[in-house]
N, C-alpha and C positions, 0 to 999 in steps of 0.2 A: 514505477507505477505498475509493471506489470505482474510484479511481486504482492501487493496488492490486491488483482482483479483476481490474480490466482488462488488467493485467499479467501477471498471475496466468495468467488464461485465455489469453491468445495462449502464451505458453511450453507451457500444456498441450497446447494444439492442434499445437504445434510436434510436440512427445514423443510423440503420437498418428500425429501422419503416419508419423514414423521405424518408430513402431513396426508401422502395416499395413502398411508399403512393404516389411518383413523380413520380417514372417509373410505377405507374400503370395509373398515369394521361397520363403520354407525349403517354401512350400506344393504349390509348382511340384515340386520333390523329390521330395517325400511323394507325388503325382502319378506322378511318372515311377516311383518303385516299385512304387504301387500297378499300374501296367501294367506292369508287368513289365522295362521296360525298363532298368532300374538295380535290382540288390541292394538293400538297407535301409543296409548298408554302405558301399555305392557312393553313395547316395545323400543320407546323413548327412553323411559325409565332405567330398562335394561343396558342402552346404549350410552345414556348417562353414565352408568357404572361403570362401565368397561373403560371411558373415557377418562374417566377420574382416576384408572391405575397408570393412565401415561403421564407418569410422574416421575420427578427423580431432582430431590433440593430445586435450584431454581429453572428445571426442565420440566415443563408440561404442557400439556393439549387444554385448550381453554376452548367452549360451546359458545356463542351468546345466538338468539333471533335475530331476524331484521329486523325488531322493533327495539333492539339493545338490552335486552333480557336476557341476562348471566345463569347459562345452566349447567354451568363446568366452569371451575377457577379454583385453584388452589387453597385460596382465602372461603373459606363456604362461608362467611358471612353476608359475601355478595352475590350469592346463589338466590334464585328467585326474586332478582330486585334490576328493574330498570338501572342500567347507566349507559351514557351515552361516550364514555371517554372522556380524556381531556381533549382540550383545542391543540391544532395543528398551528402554523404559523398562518397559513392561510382563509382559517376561522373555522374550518371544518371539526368534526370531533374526530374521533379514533374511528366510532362504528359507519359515520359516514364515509370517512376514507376505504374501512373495511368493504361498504356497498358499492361506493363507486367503483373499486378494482374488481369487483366481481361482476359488475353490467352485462359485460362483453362473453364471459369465461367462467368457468366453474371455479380455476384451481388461479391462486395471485399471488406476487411478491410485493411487498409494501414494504418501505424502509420509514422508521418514527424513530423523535425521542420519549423516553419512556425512562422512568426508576427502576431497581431492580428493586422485589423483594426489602422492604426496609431502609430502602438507601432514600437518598435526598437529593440527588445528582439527576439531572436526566441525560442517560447515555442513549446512542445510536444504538438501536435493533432493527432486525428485519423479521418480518412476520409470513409466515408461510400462510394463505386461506383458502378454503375448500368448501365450495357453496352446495348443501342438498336442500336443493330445491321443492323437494317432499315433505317437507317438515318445514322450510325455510330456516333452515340452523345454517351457521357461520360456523367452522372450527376451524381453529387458531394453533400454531406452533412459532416460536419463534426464538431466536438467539443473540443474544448484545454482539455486538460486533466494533466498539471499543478496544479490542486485545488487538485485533485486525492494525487500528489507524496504531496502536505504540509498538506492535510488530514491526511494521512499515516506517516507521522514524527511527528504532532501533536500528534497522537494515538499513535506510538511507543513508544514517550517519556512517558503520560501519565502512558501507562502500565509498561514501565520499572522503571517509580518511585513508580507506587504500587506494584510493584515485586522486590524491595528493601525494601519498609518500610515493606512487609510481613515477609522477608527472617528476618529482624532487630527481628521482633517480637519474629522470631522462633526462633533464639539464644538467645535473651535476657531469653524465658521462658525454656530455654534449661538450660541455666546457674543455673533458679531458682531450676530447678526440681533436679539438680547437688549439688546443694549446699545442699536441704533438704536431699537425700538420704548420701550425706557423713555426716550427724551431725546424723542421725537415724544409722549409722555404727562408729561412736563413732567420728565425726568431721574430717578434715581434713585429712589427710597423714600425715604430718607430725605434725601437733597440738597431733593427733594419738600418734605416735614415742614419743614425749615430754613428755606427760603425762604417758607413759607404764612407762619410761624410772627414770620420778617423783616418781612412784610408786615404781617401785626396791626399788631405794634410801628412800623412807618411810621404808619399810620392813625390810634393811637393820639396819636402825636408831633403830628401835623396837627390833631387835633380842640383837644389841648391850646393848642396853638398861634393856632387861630383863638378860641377860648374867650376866652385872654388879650388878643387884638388888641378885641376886641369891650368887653371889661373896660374896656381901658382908654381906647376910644372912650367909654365910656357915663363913664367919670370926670370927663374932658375936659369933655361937655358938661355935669355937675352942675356943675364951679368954673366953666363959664363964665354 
């Protein structure tokens, strides 16, 4: 598990940098409006654009309002058009989740399923968000995290077969170490018990044995 959290967190840390390296950009903006030096207009627009190069195949910075007005995505066909997301399990949409973790704090972690780009799957992602407040814009980073959970089964299995073949080892030399010490204590239990048992029976055979040599010395010398 903890192979995992350790994975877990560098990808977050990843989704955090993207995301103050935007909001320190769109902030720069927000800056130049405030002095007057660029319209609100001028200066949205401008940060739109800058926004729109944090791209890279399915890596980008996505803008929406708090009213779920798409002003940065990938897709520009949802550019300038209300959406609200899909639903969550617990009936919310995307941009409401997006709101509620930003109440409290400017900057969120939000974990959804979501498709990627053309897909039909919905995979775990986690969404980096950075609330400016000046504008009310949302900007959005974020990264599937799918590779993360077949990492981490890859690696469980992994260890839980060399934490058998070790466990095998240790019985097997368990067995060995078992087997020497009952032969240095005279072998088995019961090979033990057989052999005591052998032995009587010799002892027995011997006594009789000299009993009758005695016998028949003591006979011997009465006829003689």
């Amino acid at each position: 598990q903890m192979f995992r959290s350790s994975m877990l967190e560098d990808r977050q840390a990843q989704i955090r940098s993207v995301v103050d390296l935007a909001a320190r950009q769109v902030g720069v903006y927000v800056a130049l409006e405030k002095s007057g030096k660029l319209s609100r207009d001028e200066a949205q627009a401008q940060a739109r654009l800058a926004m729109s190069g944090l791209r890279a195949g399915d890596d980008y910075v996505f803008v929406h309002d708090t009213a779920g007005m798409m002003l940065v995505h990938p897709d520009s066909r949802l550019e300038g058009k209300v959406s609200m997301g899909a639903k969550v399990p617990d009936g919310r949409t995307l941009v409401e989740v997006d709101l509620d973790s930003l109440k409290s704090a400017d900057r969120s972690l939000v974990e959804i399923k979501t498709k990627r780009q053309g897909g039909e799957v919905d995979l775990p992602k986690v969404n980096g968000l950075a609330k400016i407040p000046e504008w009310n814009w949302i900007i959005g980073y974020g990264l599937f995290i799918d590779d993360i959970d077949e990492s981490y089964k890859a690696y469980a299995l992994r260890f839980g077969l060399i934490a058998l073949a070790i466990f095998a080892a240790v019985v097997a030399l368990a067995v060995v170490m078992a087997r020497r010490i009952y032969h240095t204590l005279g072998g088995e239990p019961e090979e033990q018990r057989q052999a005591e048992a052998g032995g009587e029976r010799g002892d027995q055979r011997d006594v009789m044995f000299h009993a009758g040599a005695i016998r028949g010395i003591v006979g011997e010398g009465e006829c003689a």
